[in-house]
N, C-alpha and C positions, 0 to 999 in steps of 0.2 A: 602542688599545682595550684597558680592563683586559676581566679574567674577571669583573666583576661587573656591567659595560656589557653584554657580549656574553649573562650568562645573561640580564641582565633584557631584553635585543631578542626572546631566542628564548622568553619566558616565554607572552607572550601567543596567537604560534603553535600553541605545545604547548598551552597551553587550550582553544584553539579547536577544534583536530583531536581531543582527549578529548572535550571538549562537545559534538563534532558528530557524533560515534559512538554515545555514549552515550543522545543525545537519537533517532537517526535519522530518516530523510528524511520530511516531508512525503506523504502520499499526494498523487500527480499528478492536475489535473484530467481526467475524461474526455474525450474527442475526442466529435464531435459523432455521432451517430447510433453511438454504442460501444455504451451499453446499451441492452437491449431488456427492460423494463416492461411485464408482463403482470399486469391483475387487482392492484398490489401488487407481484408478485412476481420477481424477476431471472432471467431464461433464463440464464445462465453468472455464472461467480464473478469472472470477469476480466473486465475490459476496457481499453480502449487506452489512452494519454494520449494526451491533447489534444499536436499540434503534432511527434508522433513518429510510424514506422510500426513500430520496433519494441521498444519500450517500454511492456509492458503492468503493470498493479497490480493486486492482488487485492481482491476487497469485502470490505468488514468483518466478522467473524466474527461470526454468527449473524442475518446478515441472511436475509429466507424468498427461497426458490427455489424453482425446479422442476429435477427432477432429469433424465438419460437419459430415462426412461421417464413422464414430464409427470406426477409425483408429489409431492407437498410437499416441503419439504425446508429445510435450511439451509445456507449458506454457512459454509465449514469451511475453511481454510490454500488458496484457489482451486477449490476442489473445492463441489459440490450433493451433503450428506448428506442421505440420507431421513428422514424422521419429523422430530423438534422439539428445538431446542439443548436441553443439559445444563445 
């Protein structure tokens, strides 16, 4: 095998694992009864994936919530901010 065979095998590898970090994952579906829809709005920022028990994903940033204390709020990195996204 030349060095020119061998870079062009590992060529498409190395693309893949840059494209696939660069791009990253997919949010997971949720598992069935994960979220809880109140009014519109998400009681927690997280919930489970579907088919895992300990594999959970965060909602989408500035999706409405309620917060601790049944406040408005938004969805912020898993966390229920009060008051309305920026």
């Amino acid at each position: 095998m030349t060095m020119k065979s061998s870079v062009a095998s590992l060529l498409p590898l190395v693309a893949s694992i840059v494209l696939g970090t660069v791009d990253g994952q997919p949010k997971c579906e949720p598992a069935t009864g994960a979220r809880w829809i109140i009014k519109g709005r998400m009681l927690g920022c997280r919930y489970r994936c579907a088919y895992s028990l300990r594999h959970y994903e965060n909602e989408v940033d500035g999706r409405p919530c309620y917060t601790d204390q049944y406040e408005y709020g938004y969805c912020y990195d898993g966390e229920c901010w009060p008051g309305l996204p920026r």
